[in-house]
C-alpha positions as CSV (number, residue, x, y, z in Angstrom):
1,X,0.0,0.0,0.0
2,X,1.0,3.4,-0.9
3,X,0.3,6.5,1.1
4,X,0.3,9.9,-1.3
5,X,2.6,12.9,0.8
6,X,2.6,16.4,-0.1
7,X,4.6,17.4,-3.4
8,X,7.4,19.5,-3.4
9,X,7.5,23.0,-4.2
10,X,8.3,23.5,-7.7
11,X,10.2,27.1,-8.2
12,X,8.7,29.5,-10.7
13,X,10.6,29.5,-13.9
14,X,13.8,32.1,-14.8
15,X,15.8,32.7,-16.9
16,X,18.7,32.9,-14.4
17,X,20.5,29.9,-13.9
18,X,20.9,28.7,-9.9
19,X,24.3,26.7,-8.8
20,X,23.0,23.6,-7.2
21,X,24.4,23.7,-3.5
22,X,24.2,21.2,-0.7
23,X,20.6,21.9,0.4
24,X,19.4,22.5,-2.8
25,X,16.4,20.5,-3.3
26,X,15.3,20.5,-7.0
27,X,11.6,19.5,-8.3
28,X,10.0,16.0,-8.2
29,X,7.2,14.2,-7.5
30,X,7.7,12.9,-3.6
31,X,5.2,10.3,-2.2
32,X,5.5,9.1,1.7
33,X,5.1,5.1,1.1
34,X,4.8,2.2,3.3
35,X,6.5,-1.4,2.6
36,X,5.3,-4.5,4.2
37,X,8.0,-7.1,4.9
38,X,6.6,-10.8,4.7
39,X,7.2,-11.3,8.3
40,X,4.4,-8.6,9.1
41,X,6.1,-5.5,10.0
42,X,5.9,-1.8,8.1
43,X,8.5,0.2,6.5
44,X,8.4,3.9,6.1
45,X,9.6,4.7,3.2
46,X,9.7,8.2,0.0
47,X,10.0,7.8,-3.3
48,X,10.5,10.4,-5.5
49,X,9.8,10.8,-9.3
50,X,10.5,12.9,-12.0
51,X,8.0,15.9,-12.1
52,X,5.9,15.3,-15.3
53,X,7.6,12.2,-17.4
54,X,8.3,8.8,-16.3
55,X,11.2,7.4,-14.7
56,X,13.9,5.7,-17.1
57,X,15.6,3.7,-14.1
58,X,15.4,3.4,-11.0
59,X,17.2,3.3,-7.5
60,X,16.6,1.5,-4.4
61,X,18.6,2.5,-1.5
62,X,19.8,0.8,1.1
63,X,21.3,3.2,4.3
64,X,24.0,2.8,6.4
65,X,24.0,1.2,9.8
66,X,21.4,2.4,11.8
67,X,23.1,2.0,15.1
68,X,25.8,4.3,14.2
69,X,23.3,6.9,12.8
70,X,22.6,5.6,9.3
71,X,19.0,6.3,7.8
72,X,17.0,6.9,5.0
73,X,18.0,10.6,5.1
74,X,21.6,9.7,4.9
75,X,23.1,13.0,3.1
76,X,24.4,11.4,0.0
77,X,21.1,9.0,-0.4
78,X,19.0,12.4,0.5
79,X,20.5,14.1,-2.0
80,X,20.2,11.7,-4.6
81,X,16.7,12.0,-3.7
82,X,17.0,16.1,-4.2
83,X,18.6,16.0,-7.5
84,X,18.4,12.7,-9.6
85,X,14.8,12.8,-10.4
86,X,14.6,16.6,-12.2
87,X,18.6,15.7,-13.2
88,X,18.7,12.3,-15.0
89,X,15.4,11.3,-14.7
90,X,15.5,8.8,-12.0
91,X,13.3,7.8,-9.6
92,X,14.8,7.4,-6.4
93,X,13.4,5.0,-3.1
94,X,14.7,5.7,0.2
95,X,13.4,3.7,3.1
96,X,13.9,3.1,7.1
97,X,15.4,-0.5,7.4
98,X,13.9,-2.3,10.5
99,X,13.6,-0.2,13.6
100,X,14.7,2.7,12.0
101,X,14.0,6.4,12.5
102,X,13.8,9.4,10.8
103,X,11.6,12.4,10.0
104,X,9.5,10.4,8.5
105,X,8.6,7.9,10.8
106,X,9.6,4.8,12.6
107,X,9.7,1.4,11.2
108,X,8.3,-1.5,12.9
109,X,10.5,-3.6,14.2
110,X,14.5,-4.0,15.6
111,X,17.5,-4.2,14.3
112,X,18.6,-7.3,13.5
113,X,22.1,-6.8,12.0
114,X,21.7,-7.6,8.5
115,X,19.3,-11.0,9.2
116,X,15.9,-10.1,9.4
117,X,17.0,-7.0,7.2
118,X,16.6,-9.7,4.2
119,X,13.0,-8.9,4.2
120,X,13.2,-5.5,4.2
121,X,15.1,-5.8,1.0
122,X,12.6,-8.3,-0.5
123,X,9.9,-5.5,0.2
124,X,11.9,-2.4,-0.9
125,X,12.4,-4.2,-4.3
126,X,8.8,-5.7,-4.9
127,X,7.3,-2.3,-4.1
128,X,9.6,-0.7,-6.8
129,X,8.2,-4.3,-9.1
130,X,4.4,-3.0,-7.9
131,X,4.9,0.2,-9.0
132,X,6.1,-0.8,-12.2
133,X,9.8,1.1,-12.0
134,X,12.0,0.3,-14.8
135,X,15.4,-0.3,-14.6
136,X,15.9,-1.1,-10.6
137,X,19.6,-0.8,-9.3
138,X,20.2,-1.2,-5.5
139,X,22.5,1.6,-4.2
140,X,24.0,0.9,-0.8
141,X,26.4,2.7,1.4
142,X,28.1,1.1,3.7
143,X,25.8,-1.6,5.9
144,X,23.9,-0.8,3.1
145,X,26.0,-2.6,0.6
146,X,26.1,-5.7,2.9
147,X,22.2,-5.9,2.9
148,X,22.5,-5.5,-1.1
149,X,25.5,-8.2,-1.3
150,X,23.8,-10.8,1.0
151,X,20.1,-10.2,0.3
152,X,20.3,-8.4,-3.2
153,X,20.4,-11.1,-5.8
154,X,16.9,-10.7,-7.3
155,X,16.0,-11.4,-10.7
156,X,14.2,-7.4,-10.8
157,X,17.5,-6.1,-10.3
158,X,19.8,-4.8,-12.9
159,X,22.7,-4.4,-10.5
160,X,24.2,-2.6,-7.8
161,X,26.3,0.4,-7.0
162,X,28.5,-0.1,-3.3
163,X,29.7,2.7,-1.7
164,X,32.3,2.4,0.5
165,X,31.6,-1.2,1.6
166,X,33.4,-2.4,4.5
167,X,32.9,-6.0,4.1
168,X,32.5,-7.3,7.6
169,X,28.8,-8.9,7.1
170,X,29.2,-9.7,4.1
171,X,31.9,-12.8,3.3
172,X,33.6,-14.4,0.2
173,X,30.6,-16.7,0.1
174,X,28.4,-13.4,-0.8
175,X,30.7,-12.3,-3.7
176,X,30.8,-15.9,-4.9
177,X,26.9,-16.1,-5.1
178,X,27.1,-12.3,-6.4
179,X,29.7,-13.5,-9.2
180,X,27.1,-16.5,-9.5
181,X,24.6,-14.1,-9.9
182,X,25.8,-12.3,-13.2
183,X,24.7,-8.9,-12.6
184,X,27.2,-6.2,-12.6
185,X,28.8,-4.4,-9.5
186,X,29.8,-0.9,-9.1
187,X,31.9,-0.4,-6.0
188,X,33.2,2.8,-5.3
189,X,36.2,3.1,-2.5
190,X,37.0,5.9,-0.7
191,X,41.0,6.8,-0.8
192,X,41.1,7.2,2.7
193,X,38.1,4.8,3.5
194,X,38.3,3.5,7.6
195,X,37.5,0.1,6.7
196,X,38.4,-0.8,3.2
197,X,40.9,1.0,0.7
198,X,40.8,0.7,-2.9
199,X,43.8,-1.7,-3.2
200,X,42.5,-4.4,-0.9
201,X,39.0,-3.6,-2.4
202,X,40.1,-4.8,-5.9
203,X,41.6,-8.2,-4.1
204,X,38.4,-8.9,-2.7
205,X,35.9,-8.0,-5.3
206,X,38.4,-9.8,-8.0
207,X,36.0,-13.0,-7.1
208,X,33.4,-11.2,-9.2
209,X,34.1,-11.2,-12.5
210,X,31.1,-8.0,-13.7
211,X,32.8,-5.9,-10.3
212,X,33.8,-2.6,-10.9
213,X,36.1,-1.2,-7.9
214,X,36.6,2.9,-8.9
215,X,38.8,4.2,-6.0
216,X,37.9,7.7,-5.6
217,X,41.3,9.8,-4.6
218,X,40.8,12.1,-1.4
219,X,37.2,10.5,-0.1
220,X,36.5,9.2,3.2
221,X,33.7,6.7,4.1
222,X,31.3,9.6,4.7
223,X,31.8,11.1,1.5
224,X,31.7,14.5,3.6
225,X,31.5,17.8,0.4
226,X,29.7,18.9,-2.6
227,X,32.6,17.4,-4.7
228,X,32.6,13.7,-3.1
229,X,28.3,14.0,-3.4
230,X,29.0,15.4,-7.4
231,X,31.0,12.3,-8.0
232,X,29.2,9.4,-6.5
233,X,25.9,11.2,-8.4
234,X,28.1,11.0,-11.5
235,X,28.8,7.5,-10.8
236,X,25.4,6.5,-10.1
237,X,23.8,7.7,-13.6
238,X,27.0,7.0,-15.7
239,X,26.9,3.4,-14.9
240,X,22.8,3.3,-14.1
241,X,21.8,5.7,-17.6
242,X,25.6,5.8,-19.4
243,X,23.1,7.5,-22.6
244,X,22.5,10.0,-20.3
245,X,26.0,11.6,-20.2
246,X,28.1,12.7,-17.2
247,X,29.1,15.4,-15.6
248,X,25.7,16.0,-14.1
249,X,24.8,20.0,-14.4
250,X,25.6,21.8,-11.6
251,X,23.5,24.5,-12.1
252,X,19.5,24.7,-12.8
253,X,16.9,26.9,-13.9
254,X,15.2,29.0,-11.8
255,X,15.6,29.3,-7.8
256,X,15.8,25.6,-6.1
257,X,14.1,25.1,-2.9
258,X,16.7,25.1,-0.3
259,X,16.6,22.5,2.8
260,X,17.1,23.4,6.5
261,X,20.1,21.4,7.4
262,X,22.7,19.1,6.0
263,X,24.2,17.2,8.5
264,X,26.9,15.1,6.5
265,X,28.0,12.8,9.6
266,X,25.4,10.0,8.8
């Protein structure tokens, strides 16, 4: 079941072109939904769409961990949220993983690190198959890209794009049935990651043969800046929409709606 939230603002149109900062928050289609796991518990959840066309892909997120702050408003998933649908023209899920909060609610349950969390995938990915989304990539950040390596392998998946994965969940075995899998991996690695670097990122993904490992030079695990967002975004649609071109503008038409805060820890 999905519950319709408020759209957002859309600015009146200029001529003047506005630099897309951190808080900028760019026009879409934003709808509050709910996700029911098959063992009975509720998921709050947005997805946004592009303003007036259909979606050409999609992207269901996967936070980092919860117990050290990770949520669905996780800067650079939030801010996928801001600026992929009016930018490439994607639609973007974000959701509260078990026990979860945020703004936008609570969702049933506890943390289960990364068990019961296999059915909040399952439901994150058959509401994107309900609503009929095209093109479904799972983007995780780190926890995140634990639930997407262990519980991810879904035939309604495309792929998935890792962001600084730490590997700790999620063993060889996981790779192996990834590599098993067939569907390509995009792992980007943080320079100065705390948990895994690019060098021993490409040993360990070298198990699959479709993985991608892009170190990014001067990142952390946080991906703390406007240039660190600006290149995972880039990431994202070049390997999710490659027809669509990269560098993503990084300006827009028209005033953007700013947001109140940006806190870029989590």
């Amino acid at each position: 079941m999905t519950r319709l939230g408020p759209v957002s603002p859309t600015p009146e149109p200029s001529t003047d072109a506005t630099e897309i900062r951190s808080l900028a928050v760019l026009p879409a289609r934003r709808e509050d939904v709910e996700l029911h796991t098959a063992d009975g518990l509720t998921l709050v959840g947005e997805l946004a769409l592009p303003l007036d066309r259909p979606p050409a892909a999609t992207l269901v997120t996967l936070h980092p961990l919860p117990t050290a702050g990770g949520y669905m408003d996780s800067h650079v998933l939030r801010k996928a949220a801001w600026r992929l649908p009016a930018l490439a023209d994607l639609a973007v899920l974000r959701f509260n993983t078990r026990g979860t909060s945020s703004p936008r609610g609570t969702s049933d349950g506890a943390f289960d690190g990364g068990v019961g969390e296999r059915f909040d995938v399952a439901a994150a990915i058959e509401l994107a198959e309900f609503r009929d989304l095209p093109r479904r990539w799972l983007v995780g950040w780190s926890f995140g890209t634990e639930l997407a390596l262990m519980h991810g392998r879904d035939p309604g998946v495309e792929g998935a794009i890792l962001l600084s994965p730490p590997l700790h969940r999620a063993t060889d075995a996981d790779l192996d049935a990834w590599d098993a899998f067939g569907k390509p991996l995009v792992v980007l690695v943080p320079e100065l990651d705390d948990y895994l670097r690019p060098e021993e990122a490409r040993r360990r993904f070298a198990r699959v043969r479709r993985a991608e490992v892009i170190g990014v030079d001067g990142a952390k695990h946080l991906w703390v800046g406007e240039s660190a967002v600006r290149r995972v975004l880039d990431e994202i649609v070049a390997h999710v929409l490659p027809e669509r071109g990269t560098p993503l503008p990084t300006t827009c038409d028209g005033p953007a709606v700013q947001a109140t805060d940006d806190d870029e820890t989590r």
